[in-house]
SESELO-35407 format. One line per field, with one value per atom (N, C-alpha, C, O): z, x, y; atom name; residue number from 1. Coordinates in pm, whole numbers. Atoms other than C-alpha are relative to their C-alpha. Layout:
residues N
up = Z:...
east = X:...
north = Y:...
loza = CA:...
miba = NUM:...
end
This chain:
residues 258
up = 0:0:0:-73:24:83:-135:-173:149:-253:-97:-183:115:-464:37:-48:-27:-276:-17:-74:71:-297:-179:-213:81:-659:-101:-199:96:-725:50:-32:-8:-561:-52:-18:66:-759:37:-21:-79:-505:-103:-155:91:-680:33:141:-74:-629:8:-15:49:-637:-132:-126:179:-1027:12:-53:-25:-887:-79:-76:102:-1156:95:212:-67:-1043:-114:-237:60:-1154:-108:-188:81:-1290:-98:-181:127:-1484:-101:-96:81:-1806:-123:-62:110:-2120:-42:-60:57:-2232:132:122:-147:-1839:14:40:-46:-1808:-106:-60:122:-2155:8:-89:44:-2084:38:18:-33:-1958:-123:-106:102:-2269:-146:-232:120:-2559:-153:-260:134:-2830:-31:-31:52:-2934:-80:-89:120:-3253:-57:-160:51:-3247:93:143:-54:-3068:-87:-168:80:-3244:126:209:-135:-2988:-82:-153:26:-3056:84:188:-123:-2879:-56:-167:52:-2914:83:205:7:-2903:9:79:-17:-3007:-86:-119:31:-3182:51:-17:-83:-2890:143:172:-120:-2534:93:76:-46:-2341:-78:-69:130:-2655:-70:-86:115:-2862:46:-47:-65:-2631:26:58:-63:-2570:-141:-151:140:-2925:-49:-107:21:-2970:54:14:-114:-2714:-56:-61:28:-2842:-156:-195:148:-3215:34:-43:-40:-3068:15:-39:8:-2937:-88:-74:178:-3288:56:-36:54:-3230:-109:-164:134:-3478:49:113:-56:-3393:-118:-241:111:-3528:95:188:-70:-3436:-64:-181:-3:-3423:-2:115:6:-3513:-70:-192:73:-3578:-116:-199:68:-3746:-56:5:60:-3998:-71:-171:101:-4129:222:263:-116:-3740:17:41:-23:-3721:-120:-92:72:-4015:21:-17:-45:-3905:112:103:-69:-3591:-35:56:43:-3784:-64:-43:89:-4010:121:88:-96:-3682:55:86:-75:-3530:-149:-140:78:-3870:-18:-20:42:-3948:149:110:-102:-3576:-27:-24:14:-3649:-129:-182:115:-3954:-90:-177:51:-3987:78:87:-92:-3774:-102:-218:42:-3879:74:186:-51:-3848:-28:-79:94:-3969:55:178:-27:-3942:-47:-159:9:-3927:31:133:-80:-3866:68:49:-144:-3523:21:23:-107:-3373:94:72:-63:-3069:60:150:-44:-2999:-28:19:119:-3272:18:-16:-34:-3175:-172:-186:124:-3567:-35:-51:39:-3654:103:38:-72:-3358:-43:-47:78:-3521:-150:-184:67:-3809:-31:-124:-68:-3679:5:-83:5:-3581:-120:-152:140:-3878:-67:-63:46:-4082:32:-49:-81:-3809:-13:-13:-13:-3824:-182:-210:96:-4183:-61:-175:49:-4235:92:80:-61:-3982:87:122:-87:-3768:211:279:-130:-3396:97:69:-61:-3139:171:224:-128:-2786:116:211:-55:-2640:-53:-159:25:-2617:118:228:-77:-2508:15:-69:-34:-2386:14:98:-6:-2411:-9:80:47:-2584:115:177:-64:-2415:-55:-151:8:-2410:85:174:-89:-2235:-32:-51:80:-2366:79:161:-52:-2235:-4:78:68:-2443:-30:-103:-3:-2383:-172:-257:126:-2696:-13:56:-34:-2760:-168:-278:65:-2982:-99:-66:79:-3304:55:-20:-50:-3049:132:238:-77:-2858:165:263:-170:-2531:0:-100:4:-2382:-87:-125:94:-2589:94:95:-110:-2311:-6:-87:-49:-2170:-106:-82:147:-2570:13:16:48:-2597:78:29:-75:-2306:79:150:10:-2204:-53:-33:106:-2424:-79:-79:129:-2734:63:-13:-17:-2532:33:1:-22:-2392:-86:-63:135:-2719:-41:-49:82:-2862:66:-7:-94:-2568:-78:-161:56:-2635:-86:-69:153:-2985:1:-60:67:-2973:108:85:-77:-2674:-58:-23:57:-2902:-66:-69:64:-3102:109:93:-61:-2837:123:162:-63:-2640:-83:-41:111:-2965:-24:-59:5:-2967:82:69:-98:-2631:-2:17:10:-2679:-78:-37:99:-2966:-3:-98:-18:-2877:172:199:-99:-2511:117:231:-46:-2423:90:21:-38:-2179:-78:-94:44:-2337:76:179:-104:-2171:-58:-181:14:-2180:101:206:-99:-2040:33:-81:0:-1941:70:172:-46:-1895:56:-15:-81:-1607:49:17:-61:-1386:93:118:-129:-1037:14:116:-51:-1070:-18:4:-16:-1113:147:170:-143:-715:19:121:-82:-761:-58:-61:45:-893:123:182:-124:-627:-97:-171:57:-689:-68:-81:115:-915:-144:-199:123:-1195:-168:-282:126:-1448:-11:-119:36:-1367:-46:-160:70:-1433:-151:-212:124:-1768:-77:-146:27:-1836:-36:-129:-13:-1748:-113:-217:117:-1986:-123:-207:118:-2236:-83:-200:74:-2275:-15:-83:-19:-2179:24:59:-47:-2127:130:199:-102:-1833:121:206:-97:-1608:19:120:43:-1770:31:-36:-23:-1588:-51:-23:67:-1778:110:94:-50:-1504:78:126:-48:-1356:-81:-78:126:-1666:-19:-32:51:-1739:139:121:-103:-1368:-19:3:14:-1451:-114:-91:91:-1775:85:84:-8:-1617:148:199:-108:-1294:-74:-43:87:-1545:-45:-31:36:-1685:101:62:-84:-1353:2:-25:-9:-1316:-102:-66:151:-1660:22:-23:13:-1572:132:154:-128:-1223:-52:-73:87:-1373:-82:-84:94:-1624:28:-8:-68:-1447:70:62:-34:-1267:-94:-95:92:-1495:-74:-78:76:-1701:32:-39:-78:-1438:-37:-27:70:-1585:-154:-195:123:-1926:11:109:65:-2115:14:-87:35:-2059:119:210:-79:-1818:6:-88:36:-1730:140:250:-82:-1595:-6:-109:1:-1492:46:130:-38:-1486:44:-17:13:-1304:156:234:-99:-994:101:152:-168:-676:6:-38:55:-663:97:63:-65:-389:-14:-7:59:-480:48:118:-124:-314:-139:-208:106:-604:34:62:-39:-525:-82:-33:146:-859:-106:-223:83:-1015:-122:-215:37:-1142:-120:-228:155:-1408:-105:-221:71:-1546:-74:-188:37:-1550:-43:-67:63:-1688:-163:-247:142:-2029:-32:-147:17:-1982:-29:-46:2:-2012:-183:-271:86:-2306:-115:-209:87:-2510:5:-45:-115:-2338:41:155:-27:-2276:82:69:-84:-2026:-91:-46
east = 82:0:86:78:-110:289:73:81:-43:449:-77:-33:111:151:-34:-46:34:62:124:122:-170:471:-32:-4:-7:382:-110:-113:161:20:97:142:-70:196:147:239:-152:480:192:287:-107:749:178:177:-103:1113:82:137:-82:1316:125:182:-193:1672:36:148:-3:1667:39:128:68:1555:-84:-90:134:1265:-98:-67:116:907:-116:-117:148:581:-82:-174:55:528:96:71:-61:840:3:-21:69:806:143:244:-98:1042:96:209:-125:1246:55:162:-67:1320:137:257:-106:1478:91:202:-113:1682:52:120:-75:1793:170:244:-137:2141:60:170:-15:2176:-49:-99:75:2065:64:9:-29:2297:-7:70:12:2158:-17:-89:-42:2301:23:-8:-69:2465:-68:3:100:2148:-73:-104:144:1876:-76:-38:104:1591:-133:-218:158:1324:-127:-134:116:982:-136:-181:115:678:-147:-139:65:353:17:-7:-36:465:-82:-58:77:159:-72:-116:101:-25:44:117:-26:23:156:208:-129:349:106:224:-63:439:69:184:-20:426:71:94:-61:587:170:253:-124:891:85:208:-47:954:42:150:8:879:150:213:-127:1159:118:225:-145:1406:35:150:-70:1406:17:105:-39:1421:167:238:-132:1744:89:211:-97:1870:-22:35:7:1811:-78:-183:65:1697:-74:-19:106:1379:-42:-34:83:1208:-93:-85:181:840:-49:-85:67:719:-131:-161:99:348:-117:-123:116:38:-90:-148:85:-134:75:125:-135:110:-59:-7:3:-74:18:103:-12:-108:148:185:-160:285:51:110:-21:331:-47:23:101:97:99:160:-51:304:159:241:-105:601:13:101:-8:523:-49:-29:18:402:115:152:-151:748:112:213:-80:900:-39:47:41:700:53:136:-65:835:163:224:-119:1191:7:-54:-7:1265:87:75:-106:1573:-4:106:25:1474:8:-26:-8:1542:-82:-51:104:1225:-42:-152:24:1189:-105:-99:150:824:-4:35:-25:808:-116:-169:130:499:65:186:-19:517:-151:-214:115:177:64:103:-84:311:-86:-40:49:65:6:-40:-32:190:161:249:-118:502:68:180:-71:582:38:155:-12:500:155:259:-108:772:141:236:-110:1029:55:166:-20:962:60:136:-41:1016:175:257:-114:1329:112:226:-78:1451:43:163:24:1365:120:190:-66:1548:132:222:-139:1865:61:176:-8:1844:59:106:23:1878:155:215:-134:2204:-8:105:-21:2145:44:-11:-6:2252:-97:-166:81:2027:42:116:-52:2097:-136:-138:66:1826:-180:-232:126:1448:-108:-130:108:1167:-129:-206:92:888:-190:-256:71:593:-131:-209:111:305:-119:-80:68:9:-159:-202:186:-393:-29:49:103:-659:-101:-199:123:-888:-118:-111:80:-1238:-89:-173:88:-1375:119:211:-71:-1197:11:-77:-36:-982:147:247:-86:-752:123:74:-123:-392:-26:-111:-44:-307:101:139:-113:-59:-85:-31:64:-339:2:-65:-15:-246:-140:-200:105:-523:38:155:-75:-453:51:170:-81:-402:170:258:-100:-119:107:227:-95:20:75:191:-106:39:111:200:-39:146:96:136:-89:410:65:181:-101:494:64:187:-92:554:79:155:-153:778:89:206:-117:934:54:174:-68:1020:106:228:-55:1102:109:203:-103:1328:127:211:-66:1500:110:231:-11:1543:131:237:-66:1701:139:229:-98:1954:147:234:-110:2237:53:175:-75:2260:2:56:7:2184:182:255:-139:2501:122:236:-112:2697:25:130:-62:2663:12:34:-91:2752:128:187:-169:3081:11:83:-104:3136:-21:26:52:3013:73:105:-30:3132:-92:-56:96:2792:-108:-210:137:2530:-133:-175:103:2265:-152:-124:124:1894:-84:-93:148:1591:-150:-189:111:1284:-116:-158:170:922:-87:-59:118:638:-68:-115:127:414:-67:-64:98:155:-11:9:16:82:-115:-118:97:-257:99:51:2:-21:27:47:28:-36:-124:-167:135:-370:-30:-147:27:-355:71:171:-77:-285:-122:-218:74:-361:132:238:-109:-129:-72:-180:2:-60:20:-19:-17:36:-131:-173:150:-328:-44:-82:114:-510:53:-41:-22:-333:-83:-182:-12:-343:-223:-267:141:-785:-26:-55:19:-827:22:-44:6:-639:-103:-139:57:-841:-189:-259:131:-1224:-2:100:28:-1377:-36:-13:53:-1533:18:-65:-78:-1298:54:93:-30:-1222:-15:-93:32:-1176:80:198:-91:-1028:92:213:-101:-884:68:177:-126:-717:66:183:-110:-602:118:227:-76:-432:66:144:-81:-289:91:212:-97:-166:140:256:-84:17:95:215:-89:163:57:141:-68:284:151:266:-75:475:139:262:-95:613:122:233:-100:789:105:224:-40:890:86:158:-72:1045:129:239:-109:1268:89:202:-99:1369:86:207:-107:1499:91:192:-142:1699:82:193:-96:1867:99:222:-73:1958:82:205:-52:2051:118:226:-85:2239:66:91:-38:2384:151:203:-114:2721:59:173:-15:2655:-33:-89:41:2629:-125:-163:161:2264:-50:-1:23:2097:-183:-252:139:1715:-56:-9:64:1457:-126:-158:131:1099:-63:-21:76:855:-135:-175:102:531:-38:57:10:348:65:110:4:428:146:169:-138:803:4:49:-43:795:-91:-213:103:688:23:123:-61:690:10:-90:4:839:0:106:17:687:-71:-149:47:589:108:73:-60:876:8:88:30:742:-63:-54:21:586:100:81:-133:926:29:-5:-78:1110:-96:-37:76:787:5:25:-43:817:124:163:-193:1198:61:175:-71:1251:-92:-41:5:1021:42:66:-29:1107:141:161:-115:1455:98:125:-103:1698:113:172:-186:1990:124:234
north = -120:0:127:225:-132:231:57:174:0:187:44:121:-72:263:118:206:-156:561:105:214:-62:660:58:173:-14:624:113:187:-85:757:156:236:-187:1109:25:100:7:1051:35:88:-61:1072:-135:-246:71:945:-101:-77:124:597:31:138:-14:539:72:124:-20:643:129:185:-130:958:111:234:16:932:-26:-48:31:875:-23:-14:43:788:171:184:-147:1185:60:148:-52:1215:-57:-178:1:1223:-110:-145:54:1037:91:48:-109:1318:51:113:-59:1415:-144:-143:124:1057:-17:-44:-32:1077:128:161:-97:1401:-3:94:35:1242:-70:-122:124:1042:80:8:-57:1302:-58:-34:10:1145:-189:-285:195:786:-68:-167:26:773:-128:-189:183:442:-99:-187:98:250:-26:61:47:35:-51:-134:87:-40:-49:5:66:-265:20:-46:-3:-162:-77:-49:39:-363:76:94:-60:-193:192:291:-188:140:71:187:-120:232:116:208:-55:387:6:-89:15:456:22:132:18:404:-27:6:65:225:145:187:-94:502:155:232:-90:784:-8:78:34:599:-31:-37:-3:557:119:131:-110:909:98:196:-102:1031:-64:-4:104:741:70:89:-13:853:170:209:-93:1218:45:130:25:1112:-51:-57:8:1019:-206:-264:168:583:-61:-27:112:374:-95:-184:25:252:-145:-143:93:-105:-77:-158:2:-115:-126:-120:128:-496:-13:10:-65:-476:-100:-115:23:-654:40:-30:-114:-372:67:162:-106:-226:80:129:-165:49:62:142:-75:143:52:167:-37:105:113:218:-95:280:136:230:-155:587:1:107:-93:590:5:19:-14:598:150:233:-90:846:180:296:-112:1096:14:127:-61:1060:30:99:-136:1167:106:195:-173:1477:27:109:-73:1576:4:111:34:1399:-14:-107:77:1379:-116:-202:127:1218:-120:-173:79:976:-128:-104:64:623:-125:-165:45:387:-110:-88:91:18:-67:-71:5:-118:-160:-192:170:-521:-78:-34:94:-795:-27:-26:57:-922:10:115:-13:-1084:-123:-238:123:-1221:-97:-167:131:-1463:-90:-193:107:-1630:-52:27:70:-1869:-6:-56:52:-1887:143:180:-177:-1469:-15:-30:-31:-1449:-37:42:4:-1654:80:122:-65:-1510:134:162:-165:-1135:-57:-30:-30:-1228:-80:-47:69:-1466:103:128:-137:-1129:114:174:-122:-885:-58:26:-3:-1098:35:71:16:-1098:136:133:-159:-707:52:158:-32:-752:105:141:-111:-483:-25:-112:4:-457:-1:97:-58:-455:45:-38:-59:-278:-18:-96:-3:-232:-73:-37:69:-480:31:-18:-14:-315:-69:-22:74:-553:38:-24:-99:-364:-32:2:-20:-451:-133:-232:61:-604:-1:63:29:-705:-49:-84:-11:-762:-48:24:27:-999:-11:-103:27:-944:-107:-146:164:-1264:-76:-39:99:-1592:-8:6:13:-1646:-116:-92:42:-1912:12:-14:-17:-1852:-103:-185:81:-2055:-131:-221:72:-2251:-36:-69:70:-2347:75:41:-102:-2085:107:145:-75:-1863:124:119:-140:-1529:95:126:-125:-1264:-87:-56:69:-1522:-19:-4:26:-1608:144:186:-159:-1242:108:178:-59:-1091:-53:40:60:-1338:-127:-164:113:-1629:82:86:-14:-1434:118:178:-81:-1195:-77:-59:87:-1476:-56:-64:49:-1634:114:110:-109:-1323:50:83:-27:-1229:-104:-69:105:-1584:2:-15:-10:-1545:117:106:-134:-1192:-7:73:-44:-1250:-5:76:-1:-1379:113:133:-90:-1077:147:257:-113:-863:6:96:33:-1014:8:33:-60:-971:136:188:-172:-606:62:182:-34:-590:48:155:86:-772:112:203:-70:-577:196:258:-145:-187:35:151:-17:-239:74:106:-51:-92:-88:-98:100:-342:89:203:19:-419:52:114:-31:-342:-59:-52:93:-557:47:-5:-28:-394:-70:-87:105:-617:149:211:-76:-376:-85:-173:59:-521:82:201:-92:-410:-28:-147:81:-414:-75:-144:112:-610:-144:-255:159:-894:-94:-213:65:-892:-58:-113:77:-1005:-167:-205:135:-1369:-51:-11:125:-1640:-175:-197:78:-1969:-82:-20:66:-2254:76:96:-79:-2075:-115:-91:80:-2364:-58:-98:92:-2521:79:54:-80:-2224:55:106:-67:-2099:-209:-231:102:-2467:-48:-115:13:-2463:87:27:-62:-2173:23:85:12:-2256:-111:-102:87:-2580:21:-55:10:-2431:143:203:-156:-2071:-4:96:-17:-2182:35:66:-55:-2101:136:194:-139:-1784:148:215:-107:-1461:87:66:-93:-1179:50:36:-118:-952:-135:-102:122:-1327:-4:34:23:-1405:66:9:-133:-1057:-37:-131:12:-1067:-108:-94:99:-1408:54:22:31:-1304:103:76:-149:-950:-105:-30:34:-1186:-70:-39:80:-1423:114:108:-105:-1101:49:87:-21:-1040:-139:-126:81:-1360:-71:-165:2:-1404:107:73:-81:-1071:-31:10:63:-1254:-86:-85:130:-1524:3:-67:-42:-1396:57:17:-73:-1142:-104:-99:78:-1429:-90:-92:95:-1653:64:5:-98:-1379:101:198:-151:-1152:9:121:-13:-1225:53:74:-52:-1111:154:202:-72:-794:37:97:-52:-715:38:-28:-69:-510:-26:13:21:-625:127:154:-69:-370:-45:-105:30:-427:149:229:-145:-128:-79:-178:33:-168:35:34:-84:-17:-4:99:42:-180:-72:-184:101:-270:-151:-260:141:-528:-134:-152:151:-882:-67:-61:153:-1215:-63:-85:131:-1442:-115:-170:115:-1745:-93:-175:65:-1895:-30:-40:49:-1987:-117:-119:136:-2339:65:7:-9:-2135:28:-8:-74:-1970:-160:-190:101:-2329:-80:-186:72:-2499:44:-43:-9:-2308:26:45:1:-2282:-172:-216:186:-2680:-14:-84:13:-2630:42:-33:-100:-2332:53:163:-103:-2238:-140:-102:111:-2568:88:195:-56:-2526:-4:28
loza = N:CA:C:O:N:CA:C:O:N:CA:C:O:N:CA:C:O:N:CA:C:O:N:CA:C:O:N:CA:C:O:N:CA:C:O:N:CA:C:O:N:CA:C:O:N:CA:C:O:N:CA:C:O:N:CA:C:O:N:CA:C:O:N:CA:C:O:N:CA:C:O:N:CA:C:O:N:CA:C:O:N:CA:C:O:N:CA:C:O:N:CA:C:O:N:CA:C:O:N:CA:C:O:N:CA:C:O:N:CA:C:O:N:CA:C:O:N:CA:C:O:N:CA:C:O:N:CA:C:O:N:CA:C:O:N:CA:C:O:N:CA:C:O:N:CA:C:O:N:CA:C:O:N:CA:C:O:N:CA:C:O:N:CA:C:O:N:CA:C:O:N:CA:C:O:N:CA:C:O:N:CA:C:O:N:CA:C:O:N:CA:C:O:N:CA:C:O:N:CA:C:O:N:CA:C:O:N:CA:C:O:N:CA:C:O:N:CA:C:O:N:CA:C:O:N:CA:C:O:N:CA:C:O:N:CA:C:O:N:CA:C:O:N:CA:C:O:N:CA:C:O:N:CA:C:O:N:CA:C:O:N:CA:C:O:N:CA:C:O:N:CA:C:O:N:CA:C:O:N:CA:C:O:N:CA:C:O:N:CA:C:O:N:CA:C:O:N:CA:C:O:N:CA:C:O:N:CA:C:O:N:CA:C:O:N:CA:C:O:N:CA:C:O:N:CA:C:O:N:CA:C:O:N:CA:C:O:N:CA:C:O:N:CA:C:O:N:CA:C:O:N:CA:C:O:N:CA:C:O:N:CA:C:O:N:CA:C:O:N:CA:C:O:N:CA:C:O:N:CA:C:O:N:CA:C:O:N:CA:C:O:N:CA:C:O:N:CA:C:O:N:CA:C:O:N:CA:C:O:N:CA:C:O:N:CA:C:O:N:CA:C:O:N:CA:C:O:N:CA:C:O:N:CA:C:O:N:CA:C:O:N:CA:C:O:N:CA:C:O:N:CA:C:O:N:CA:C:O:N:CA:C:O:N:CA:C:O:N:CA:C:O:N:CA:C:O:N:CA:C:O:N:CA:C:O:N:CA:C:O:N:CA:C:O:N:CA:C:O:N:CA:C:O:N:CA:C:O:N:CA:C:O:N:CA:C:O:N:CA:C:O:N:CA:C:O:N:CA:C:O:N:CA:C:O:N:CA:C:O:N:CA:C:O:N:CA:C:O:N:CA:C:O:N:CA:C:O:N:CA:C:O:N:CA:C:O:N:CA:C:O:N:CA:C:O:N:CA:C:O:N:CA:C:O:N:CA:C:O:N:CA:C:O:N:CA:C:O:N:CA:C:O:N:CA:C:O:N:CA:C:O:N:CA:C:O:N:CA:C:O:N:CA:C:O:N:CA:C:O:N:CA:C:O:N:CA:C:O:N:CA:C:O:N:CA:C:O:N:CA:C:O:N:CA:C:O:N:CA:C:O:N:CA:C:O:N:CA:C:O:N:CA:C:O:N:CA:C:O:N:CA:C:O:N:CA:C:O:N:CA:C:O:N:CA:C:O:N:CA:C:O:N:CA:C:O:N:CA:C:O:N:CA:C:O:N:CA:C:O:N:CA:C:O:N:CA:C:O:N:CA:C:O:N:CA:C:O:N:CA:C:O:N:CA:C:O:N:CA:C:O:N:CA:C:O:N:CA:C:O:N:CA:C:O:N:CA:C:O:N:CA:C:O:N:CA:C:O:N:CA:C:O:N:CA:C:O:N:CA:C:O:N:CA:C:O:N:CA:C:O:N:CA:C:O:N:CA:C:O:N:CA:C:O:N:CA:C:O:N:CA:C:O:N:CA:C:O:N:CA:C:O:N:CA:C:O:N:CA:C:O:N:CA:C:O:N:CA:C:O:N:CA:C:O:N:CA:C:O:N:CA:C:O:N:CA:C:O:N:CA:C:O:N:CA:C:O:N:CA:C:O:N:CA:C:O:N:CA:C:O:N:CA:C:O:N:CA:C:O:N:CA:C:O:N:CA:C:O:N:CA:C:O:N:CA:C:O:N:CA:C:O:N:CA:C:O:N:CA:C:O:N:CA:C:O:N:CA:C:O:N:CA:C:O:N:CA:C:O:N:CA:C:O:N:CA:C:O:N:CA:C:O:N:CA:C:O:N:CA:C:O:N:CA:C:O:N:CA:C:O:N:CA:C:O:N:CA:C:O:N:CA:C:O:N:CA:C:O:N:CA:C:O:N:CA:C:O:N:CA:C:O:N:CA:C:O:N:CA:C:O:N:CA:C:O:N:CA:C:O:N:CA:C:O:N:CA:C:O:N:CA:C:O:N:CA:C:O:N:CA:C:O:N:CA:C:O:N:CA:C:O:N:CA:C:O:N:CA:C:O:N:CA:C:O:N:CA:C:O:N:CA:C:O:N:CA:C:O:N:CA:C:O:N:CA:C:O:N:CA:C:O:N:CA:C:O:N:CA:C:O:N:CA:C:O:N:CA:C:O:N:CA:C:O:N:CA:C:O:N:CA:C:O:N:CA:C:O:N:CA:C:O:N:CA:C:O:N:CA:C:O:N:CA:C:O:N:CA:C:O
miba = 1:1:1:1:2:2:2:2:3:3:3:3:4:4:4:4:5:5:5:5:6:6:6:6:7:7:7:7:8:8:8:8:9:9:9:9:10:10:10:10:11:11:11:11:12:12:12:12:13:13:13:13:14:14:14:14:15:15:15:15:16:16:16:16:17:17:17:17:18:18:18:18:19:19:19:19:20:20:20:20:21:21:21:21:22:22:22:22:23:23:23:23:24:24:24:24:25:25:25:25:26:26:26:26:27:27:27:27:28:28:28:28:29:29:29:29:30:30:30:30:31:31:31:31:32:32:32:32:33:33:33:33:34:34:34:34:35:35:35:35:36:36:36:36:37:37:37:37:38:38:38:38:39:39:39:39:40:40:40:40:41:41:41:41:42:42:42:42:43:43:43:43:44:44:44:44:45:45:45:45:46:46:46:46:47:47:47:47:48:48:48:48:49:49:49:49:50:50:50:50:51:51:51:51:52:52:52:52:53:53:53:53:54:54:54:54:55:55:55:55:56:56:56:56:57:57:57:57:58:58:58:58:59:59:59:59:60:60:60:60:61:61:61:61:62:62:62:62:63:63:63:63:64:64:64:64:65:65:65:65:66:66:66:66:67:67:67:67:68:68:68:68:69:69:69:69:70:70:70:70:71:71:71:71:72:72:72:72:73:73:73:73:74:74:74:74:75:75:75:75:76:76:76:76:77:77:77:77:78:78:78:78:79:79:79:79:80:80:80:80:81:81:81:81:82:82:82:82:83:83:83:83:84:84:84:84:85:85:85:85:86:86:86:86:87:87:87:87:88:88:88:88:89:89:89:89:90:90:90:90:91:91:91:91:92:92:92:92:93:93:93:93:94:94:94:94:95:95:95:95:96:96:96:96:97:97:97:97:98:98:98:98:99:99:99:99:100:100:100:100:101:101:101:101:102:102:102:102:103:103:103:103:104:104:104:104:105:105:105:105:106:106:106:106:107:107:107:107:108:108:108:108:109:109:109:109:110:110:110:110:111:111:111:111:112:112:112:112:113:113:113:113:114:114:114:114:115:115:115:115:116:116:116:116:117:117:117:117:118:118:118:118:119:119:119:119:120:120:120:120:121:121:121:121:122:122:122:122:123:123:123:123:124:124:124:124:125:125:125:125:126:126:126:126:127:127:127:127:128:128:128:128:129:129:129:129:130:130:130:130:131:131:131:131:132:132:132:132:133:133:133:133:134:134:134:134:135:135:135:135:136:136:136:136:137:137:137:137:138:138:138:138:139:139:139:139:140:140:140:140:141:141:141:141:142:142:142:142:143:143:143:143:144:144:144:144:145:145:145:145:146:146:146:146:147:147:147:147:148:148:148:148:149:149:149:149:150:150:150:150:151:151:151:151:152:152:152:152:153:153:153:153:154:154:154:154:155:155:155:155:156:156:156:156:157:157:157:157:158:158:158:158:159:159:159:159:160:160:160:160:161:161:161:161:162:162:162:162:163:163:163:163:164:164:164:164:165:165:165:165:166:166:166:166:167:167:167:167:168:168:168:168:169:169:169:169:170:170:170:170:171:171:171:171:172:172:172:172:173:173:173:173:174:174:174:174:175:175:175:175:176:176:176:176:177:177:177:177:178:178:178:178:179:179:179:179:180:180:180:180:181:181:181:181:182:182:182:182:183:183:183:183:184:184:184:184:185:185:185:185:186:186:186:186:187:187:187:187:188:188:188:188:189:189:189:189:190:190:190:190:191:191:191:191:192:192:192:192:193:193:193:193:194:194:194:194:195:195:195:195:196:196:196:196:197:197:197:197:198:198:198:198:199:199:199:199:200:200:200:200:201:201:201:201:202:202:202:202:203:203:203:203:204:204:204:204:205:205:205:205:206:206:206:206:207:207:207:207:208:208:208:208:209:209:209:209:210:210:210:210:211:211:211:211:212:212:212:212:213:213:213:213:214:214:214:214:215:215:215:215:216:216:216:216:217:217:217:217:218:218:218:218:219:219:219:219:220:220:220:220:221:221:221:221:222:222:222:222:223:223:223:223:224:224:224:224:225:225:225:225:226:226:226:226:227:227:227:227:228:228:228:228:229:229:229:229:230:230:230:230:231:231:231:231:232:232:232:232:233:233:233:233:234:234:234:234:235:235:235:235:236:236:236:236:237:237:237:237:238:238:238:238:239:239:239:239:240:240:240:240:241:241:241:241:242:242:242:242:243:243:243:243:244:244:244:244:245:245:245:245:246:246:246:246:247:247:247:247:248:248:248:248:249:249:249:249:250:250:250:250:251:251:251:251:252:252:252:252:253:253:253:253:254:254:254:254:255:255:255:255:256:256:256:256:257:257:257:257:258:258:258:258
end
């Protein structure tokens, strides 16, 4: 309770950022980000689309992963009439889709570019039970499998242009604090909804996927605290009890080998 109210009045952490400053306040230490490519997913709208806005500001090279590519394109084409030299590459990505995801990055290695920084971003909220092409509930496909794939996928080159720029890397997960509100085994219930609606509560669901999301950036940090890469989690309430790990290493034995 202390923490969210810290946050709703926007008082500042360690960072010595807060919940009221803004994207260009927190880049203003960092104005020349010439020689970055950041990947953000859902940067047509919202958080998405602000942080894109401030990044190609700072001169990076932006490549917007996107379901909806006239949407990506429209918010491409609003951060050039502001920027113009701004450099902006516009790609399918639906990440509910375990194949679109490989694909995205088959594509992205294909074009050779570096990547530095992977922003985690995009999300839903399905109010009507829906289930993925890969058989997962959809909130859960979208909101952490296909980042977790996609994470996966991209760490090799993202650890290569570490090594070779001498710069850490950054990996951000956008969560939320309702994902304090799921309790419960978490592999049964993704596991109930993916196979029936009947069990199906949206705002569980969504808590489930945005808990995963933490739990995905615990683990890696751990796992990877020796490399090149730098993981952050944004999302209301910083303190968490991680006590669900069994979901991490349940799609980590599948998708993810030691």
């Amino acid at each position: 309770m202390l923490e969210t109210l810290k946050y709703l009045i926007g008082s500042t952490g360690v960072s010595g950022f807060g919940s009221k400053s803004t994207a260009e306040e927190v880049t203003e230490t960092c104005p020349d980000l010439r020689s970055i490519t950041a990947i953000i997913t859902g940067a047509t709208s919202g958080i998405g689309a602000e942080t894109a806005r401030v990044l190609a500001k700072r001169g990076a090279r932006l490549v917007l992963p996107a379901r909806n590519l006239k949407a990506a394109e429209e918010a491409k084409a609003r951060i050039v009439s502001e920027f113009p030299e701004s450099e902006i590459i516009v790609m399918a990505l639906d990440l509910s889709s375990l194949t679109s995801v490989r694909n995205f990055v088959s594509e992205l290695e294909s074009l050779n570019l570096p990547v530095n920084i992977l922003i985690n971003n995009a999300g839903k909220f399905a109010h009507e039970h829906a289930i993925s092409e890969d058989g997962i509930e959809m909130t859960f496909a979208t909101n952490y499998l296909g980042h977790f794939l996609l994470t996966k996928l991209l760490l090799n080159t993202m650890m290569k242009t570490a090594k070779q720029t001498g710069v850490p890397g950054r990996i951000v997960n956008v969560s939320s604090s309702i994902h304090g509100w799921f309790s419960g085994d978490m592999i049964r219930y993704i596991g109930q909804i993916s196979r029936s609606k009947s069990q199906y509560d949206a705002t569980r669901a969504y808590a489930l996927s945005k808990l995963a999301n933490v739990l995905h950036t615990k683990e890696l940090a751990q796992r990877l605290k020796v490399i090149l890469i730098i993981f952050f989690i944004i999302y209301l309430v910083i303190k968490v009890k991680f006590c669900c790990f069994p979901l991490f290493l349940y799609f980590a034995r599948k998708c993810w080998p030691c």
